[in-house]
KEKE-3310 file (N, C-alpha, C; in steps of 0.2 Angstrom, whole numbers, plus 5000, padded with zeros to 4 digits):
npx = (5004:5011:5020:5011:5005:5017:5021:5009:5010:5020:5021:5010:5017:5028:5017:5016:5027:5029:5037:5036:5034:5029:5016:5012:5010:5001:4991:4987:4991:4979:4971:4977:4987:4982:4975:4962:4945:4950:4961:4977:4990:5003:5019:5012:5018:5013:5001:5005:5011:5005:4995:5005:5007:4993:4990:5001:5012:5019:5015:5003:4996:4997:4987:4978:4975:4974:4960:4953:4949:4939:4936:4943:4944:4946:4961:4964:4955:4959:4962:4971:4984:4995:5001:5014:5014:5007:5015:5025:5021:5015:5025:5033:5025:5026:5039:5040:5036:5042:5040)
npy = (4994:5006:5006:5011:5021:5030:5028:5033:5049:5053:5053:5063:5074:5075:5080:5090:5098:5100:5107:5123:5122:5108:5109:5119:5111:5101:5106:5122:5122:5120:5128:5138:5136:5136:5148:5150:5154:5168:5166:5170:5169:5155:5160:5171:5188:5201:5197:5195:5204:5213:5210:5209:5222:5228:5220:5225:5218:5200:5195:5202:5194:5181:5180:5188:5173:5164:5170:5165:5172:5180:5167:5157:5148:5147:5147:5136:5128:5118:5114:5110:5117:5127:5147:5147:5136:5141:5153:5149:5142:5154:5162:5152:5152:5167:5167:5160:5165:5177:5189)
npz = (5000:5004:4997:4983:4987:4986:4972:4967:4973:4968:4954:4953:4957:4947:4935:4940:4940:4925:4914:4904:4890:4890:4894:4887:4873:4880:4884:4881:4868:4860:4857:4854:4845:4831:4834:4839:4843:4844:4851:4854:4842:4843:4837:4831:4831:4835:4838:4852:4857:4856:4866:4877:4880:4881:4893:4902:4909:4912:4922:4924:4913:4916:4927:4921:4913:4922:4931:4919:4902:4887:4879:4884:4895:4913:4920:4909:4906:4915:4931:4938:4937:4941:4947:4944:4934:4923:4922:4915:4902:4898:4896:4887:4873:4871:4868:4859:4847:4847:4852)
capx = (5000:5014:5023:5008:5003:5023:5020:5003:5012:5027:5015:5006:5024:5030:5014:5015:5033:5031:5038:5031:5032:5024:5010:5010:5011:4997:4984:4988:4991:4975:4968:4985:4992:4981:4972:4956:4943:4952:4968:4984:4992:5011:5022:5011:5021:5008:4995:5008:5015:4999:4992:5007:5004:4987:4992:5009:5016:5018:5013:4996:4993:4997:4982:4973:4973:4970:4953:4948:4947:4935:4932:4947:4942:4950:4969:4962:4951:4964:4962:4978:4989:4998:5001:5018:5013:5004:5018:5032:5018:5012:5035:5035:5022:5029:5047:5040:5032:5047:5041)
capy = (5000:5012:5008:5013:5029:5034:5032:5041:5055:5053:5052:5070:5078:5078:5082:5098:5102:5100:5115:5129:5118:5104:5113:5122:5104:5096:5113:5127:5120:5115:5132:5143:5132:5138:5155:5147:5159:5173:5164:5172:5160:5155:5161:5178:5192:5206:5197:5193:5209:5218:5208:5212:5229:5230:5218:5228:5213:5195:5195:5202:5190:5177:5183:5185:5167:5161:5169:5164:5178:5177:5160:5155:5146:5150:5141:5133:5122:5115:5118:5109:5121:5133:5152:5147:5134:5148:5159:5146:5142:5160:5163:5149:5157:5173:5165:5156:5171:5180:5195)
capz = (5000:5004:4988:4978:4987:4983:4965:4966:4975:4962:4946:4954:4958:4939:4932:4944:4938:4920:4910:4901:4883:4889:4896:4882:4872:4882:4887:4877:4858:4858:4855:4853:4840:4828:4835:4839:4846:4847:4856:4851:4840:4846:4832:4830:4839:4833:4845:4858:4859:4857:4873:4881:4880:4885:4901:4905:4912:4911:4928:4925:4911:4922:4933:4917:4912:4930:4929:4911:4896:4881:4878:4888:4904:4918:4919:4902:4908:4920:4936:4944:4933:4946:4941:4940:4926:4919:4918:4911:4898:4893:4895:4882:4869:4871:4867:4851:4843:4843:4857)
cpx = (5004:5015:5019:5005:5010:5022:5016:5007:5019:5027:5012:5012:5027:5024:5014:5021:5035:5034:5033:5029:5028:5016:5006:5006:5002:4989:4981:4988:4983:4970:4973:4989:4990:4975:4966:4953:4944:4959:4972:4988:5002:5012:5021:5013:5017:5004:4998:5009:5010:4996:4997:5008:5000:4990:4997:5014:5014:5016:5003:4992:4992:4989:4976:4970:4971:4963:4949:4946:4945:4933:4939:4945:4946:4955:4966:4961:4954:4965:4968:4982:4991:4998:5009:5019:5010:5010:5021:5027:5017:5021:5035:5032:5024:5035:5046:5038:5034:5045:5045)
cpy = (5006:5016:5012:5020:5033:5034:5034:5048:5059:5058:5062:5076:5082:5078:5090:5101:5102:5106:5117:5127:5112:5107:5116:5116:5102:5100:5117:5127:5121:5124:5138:5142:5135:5144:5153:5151:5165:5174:5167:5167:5160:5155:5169:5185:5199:5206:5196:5198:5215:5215:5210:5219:5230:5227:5223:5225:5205:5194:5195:5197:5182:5177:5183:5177:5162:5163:5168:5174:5175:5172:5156:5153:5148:5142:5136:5129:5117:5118:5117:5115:5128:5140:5150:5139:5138:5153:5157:5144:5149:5162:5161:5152:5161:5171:5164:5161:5177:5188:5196)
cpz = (5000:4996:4982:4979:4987:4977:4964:4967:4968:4955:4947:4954:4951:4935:4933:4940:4932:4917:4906:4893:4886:4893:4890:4875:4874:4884:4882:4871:4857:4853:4852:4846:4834:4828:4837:4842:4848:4851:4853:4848:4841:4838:4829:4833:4838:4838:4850:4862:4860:4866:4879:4882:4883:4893:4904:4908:4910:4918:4927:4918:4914:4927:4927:4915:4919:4929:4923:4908:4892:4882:4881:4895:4910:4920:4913:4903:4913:4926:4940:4941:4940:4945:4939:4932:4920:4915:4914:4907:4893:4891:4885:4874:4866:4866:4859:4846:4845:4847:4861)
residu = (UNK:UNK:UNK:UNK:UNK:UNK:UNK:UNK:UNK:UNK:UNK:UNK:UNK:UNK:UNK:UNK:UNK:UNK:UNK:UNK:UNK:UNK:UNK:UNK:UNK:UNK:UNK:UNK:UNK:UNK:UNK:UNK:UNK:UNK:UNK:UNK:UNK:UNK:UNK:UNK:UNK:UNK:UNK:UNK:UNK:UNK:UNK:UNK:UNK:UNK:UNK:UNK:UNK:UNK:UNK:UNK:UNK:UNK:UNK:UNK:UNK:UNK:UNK:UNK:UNK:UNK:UNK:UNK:UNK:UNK:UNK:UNK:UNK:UNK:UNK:UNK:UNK:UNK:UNK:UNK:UNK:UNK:UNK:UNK:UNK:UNK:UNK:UNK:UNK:UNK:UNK:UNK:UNK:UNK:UNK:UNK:UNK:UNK:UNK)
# end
């Protein structure tokens, strides 16, 4: 019994510390990858840069995507997602699209 609630605990630990691409990879693509409803599409730095503008920080996007924008659910439909998966996610986007 122990055995198996360390690999529960294990299994939960590296889902928690995944980085900012596989979040992005496994959450974010789904709607990111290719603009979907309004998402900013990774590799556009027009919309990237524009949104970092209006937020003035990765910080406050951060805080935006925790409570859900547009048609964006809040933490993207994921609720285990921490803000620091949020940031090294929205980091990662930013990075790819060239802002």
């Amino acid at each position: 019994m122990f055995v198996l609630l360390f690999l529960l605990a294990s299994a939960q630990a590296g889902a928690a510390a995944q980085g900012g691409d596989q979040t992005v990879q496994h959450v974010c693509s789904v709607c990111h990858a290719h603009g979907l409803m309004g998402a900013p599409k990774i590799g556009d730095a027009g919309a990237w840069n524009a949104r970092l503008k209006n937020a003035g920080s990765v910080d406050q996007l951060v805080q935006s995507a925790a409570r859900g924008k547009g048609n964006m659910p809040p933490r993207g439909g994921q609720t285990q997602l921490t803000d620091d998966d949020l940031r090294a996610a929205i980091q990662y986007m930013i990075s790819r699209s060239g802002s």
